[in-house]
N, C-alpha and C positions, 0 to 999 in steps of 0.2 A: 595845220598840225605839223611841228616838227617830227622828221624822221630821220634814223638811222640809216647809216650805210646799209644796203640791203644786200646780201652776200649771193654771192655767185647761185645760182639753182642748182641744189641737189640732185644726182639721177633719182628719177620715182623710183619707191620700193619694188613693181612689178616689170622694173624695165632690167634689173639685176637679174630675175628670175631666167631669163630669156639668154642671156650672154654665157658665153663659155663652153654653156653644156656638157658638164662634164660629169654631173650628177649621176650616178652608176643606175637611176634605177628607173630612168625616161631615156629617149630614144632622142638622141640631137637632132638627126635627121627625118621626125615626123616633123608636118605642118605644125603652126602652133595653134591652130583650131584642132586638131589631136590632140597635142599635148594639154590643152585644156580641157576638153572631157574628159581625161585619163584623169586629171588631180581632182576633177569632182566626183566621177566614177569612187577614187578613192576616199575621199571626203562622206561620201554619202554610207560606204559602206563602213568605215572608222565610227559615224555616228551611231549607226542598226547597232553594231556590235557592243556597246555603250550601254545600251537600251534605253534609249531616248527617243521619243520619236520624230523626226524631222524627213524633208528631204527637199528635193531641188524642186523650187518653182519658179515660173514667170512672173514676175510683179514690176505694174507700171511706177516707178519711182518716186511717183505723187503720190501713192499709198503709204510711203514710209517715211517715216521720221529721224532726223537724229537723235542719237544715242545723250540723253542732256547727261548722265553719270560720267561720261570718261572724259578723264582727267586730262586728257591732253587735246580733247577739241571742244568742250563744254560750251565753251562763249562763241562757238559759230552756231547758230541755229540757221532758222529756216530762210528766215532774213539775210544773212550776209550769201546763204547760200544762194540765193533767188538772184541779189546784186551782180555776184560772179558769173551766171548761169548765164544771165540776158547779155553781161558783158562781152562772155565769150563768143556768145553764136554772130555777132554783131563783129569781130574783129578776126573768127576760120570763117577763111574764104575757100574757095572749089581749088581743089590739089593741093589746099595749104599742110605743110608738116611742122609750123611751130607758130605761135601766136603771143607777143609779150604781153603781159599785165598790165592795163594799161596805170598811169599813176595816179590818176584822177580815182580809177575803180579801186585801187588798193588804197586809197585815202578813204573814200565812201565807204569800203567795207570796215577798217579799222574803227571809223565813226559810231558804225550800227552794232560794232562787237562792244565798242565802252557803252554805248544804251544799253544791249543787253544786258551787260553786265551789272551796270546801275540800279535797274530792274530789279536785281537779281539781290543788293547791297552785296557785291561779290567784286573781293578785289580781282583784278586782272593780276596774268605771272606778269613778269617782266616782258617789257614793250617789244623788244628782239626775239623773243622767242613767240611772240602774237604772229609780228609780222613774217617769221619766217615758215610758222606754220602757213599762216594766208598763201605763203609762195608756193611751199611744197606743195601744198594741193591744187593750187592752178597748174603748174608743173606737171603734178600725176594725170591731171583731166586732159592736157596737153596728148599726153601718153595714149592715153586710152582714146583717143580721137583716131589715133590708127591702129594701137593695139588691144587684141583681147584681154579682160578682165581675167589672169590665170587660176587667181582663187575669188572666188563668190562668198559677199560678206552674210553675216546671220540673222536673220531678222525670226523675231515672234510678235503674235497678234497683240497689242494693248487695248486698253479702255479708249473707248472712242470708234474704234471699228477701222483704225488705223494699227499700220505696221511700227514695230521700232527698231532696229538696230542694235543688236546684242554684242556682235563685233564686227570689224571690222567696218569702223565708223568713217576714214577716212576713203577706202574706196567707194561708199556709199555717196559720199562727199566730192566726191572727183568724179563717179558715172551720172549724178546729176549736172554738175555743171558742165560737164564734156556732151552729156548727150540732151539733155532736158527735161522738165517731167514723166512728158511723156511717154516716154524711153520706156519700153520693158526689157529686163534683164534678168536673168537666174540668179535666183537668193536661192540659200540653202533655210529655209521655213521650219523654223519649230513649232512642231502641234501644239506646244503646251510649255510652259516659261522652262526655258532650260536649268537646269541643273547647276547650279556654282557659276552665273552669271560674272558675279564681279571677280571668280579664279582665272575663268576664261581671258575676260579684258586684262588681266595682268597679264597673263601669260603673252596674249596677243603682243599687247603694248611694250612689255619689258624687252622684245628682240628689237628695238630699233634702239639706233643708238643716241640718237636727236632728240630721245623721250629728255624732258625737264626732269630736272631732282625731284623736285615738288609734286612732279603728275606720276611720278615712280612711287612715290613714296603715297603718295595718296590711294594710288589703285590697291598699292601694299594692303594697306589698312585695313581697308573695304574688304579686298578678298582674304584676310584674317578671319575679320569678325562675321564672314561668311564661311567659313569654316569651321568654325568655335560653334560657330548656331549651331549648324548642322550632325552635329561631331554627338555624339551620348554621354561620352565624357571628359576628361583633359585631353587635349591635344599635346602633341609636343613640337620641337621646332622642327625635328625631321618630319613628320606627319607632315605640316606645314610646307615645310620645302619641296617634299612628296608631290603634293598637290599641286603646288605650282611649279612644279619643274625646274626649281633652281636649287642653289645649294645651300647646306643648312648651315654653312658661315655670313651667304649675302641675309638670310632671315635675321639672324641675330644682329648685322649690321642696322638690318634695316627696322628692326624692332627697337634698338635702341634711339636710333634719329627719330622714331617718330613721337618717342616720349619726352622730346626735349622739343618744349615750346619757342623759345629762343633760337636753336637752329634752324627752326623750320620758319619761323620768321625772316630769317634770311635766305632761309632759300626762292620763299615766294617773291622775293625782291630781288632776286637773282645774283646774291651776294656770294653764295655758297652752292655747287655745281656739281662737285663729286660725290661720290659715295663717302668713298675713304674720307676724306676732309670730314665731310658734315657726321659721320661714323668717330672721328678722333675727338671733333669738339664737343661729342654730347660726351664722351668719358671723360675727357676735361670739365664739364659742368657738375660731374659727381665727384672729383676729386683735388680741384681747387679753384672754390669758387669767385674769387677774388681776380684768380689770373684771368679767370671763364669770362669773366662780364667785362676784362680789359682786350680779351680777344675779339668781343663780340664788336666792342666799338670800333677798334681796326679793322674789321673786316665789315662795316657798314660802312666804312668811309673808304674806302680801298678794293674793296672786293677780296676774292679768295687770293689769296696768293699762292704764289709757282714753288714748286721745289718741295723739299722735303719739310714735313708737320715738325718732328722734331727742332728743325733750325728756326721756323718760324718762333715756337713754342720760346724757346732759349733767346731769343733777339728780341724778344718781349718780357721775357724777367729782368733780363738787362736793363728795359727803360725806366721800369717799375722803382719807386722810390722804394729804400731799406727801410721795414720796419723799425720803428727805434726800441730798443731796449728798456723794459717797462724795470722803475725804480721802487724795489718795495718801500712802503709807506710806516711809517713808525716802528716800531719795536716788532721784533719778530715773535712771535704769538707764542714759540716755545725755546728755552734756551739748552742746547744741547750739552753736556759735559763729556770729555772725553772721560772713558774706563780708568777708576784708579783705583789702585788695589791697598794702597796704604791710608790711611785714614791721618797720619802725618802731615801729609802733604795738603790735605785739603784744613788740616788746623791751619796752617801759613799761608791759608790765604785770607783770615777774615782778621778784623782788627780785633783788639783784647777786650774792646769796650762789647762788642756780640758774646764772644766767650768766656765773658765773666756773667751773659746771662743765665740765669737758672736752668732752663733749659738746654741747655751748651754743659753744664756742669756735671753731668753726669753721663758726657760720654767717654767714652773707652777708648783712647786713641790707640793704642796697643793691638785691638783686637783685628783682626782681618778677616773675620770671618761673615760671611755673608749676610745673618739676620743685622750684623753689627751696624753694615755698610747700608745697608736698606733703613736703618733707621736715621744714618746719619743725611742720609739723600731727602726724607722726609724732612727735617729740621732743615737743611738747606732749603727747600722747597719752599716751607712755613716764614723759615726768616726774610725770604727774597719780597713773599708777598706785603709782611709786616714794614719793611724798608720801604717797599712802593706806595701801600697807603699811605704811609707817615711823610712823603715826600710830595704825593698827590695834595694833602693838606696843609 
């Protein structure tokens, strides 16, 4: 299997939490086994207050499942997890503090993500951001080999008599393969299917900044039309944004990419990466569709390009062939006279042979007065047609 350059490892999400300490509302100087009861302490009692019922319990790791809904780790199931799991306990040795990946496992695992996914008739995102999820979660398990979990992921009971993973899918995903099945760990346990499920994982997911376009925009969706259910009547976009904690410009951004099939085709193929861009090109698709579909195929052969949407936009009508100038086709359907107020002027323009007909004969060129001029426009009108069949024959 060809692979990409595999980029430098990320620090884990919880290895951030831990540095600085500068946070006004923890104590730098407790242990960080304090500091970690204090944020479940708070967790547990943010949930009560909710009115939800949940709370922190011991579960051995082989009771719970990954999360298959979220968007940004869908294609690792149990399988690649298990791969990475056996990998690692086989390559931390006694006082070890880091362990690389080995390249054989991160091939093997890549393998059993395209079976899943096959499975699944589920295309994979782009191959780079597979593998670089594979990384950061070996990375975080790394972590968590010597440091504590600071926040504990959420699991509720499903069908089956097994656990599933509500959020935070990825720590779940790294205390398995760091510690093993049989691990037990504190999960924060909901009695009973929480509340706004897919608002939650946006929420979760949308603070990383590594999230794919595609797994953003996806959770988006989800947690929409899980609001809309729930809701008694129209929602709106603030309601919306309410909910999940962002602001009610990124909703309408993101409301519109997700109604443009074509953007989002590019994004699953990793053509298109920003908000903004993949935000510019679906208003570009409602307002000239022409340039839209000549955008799309530069940016499936090229990728997103750098710099500002506007230059891109203008260095693309440039290449664009001119319209040609369409020739109207035979006679024009009506012929216009300009305003003439003397009835003179239009006797000199027909020949003596029209105005010796009968009809002609009895008008008043003298007169200038309006019914005068309205009859003579009729007779012109009549004679033009009598001229065209006689010619037509």
């Amino acid at each position: 299997m060809a692979l990409k350059k595999r980029r430098k490892p990320e620090m884990p999400e919880e290895a951030s939490a831990g540095q600085g300490g500068k946070t006004a509302t923890l104590d730098a100087k407790k242990p960080r086994a304090d500091i970690h009861a204090q944020l479940n302490d708070r967790l547990t009692s943010k949930i009560s207050k909710s009115g939800q019922g949940a709370r922190l319990e011991m579960l051995a790791l082989a009771k719970i499942d990954p999360d298959p809904d979220n968007q940004r780790t869908w294609y690792i199931n149990h399988g690649t997890i298990t791969i990475l799991s056996q990998a690692f306990q086989e390559v931390w040795g006694d006082g070890a503090k880091s362990a690389m990946l080995p390249e054989a496992i991160f091939n093997k695992s890549l393998e059993q993500v395209q079976r899943y996914a096959a499975s699944l008739n589920t295309e994979l995102p782009p191959s780079v951001d597979v593998q670089d999820t594979i990384q950061g979660i070996w990375d975080f398990a790394v972590h968590l080999k010597t440091e504590p979990l600071l926040q504990p992921f959420a699991v509720s009971l499903a069908p089956g008599g097994k656990y599933r993973v509500v959020f935070g899918n990825r720590r779940f995903m790294a205390s398995y393969i760091a510690h093993g099945d049989t691990h037990e760990i504190e999960c924060l346990r909901y009695k009973a299917e929480p509340t706004y499920p897919a608002a939650k994982r946006f929420v979760e997911n949308n603070q990383r900044e590594d999230l794919p376009l595609q797994a953003k925009v996806e959770d988006f969706k989800r947690a929409v039309a899980e609001v809309r259910r729930g809701a008694s009547g129209r929602v709106s976009n603030v309601e919306v944004a309410n909910k999940l904690g962002v602001g009610r410009n990124l909703v309408q951004k993101l409301e519109k990419i997700s109604g443009s099939s074509d953007v989002n085709l590019l994004m699953g193929t990793g053509q298109i990466r920003t908000v903004e861009f993949a935000y510019k090109m679906a208003v570009l698709e409602g307002t000239d569709a022409p340039l839209f579909k000549a955008a799309c195929k530069l940016i499936a052969e090229k990728g997103e390009p750098s710099g500002d949407f506007t230059t891109f936009k203008n260095a693309l009508v440039a290449q664009l062939p001119k319209k040609p100038v369409k020739k109207a086709a035979g006679r024009p359907a009506k012929i216009k006279f300009p305003a003439v107020s003397e009835p003179r002027v239009i006797q000199k323009l027909f020949a003596p042979a029209v105005l010796q007909q009968p009809a002609w004969q009895g008008v008043d060129w003298e007169d200038t007065g309006k019914g005068n001029m309205e009859r003579i426009e009729q007779l012109i009108k009549k004679t033009l047609e009598t001229l065209i069949k006689d010619m037509a024959n």
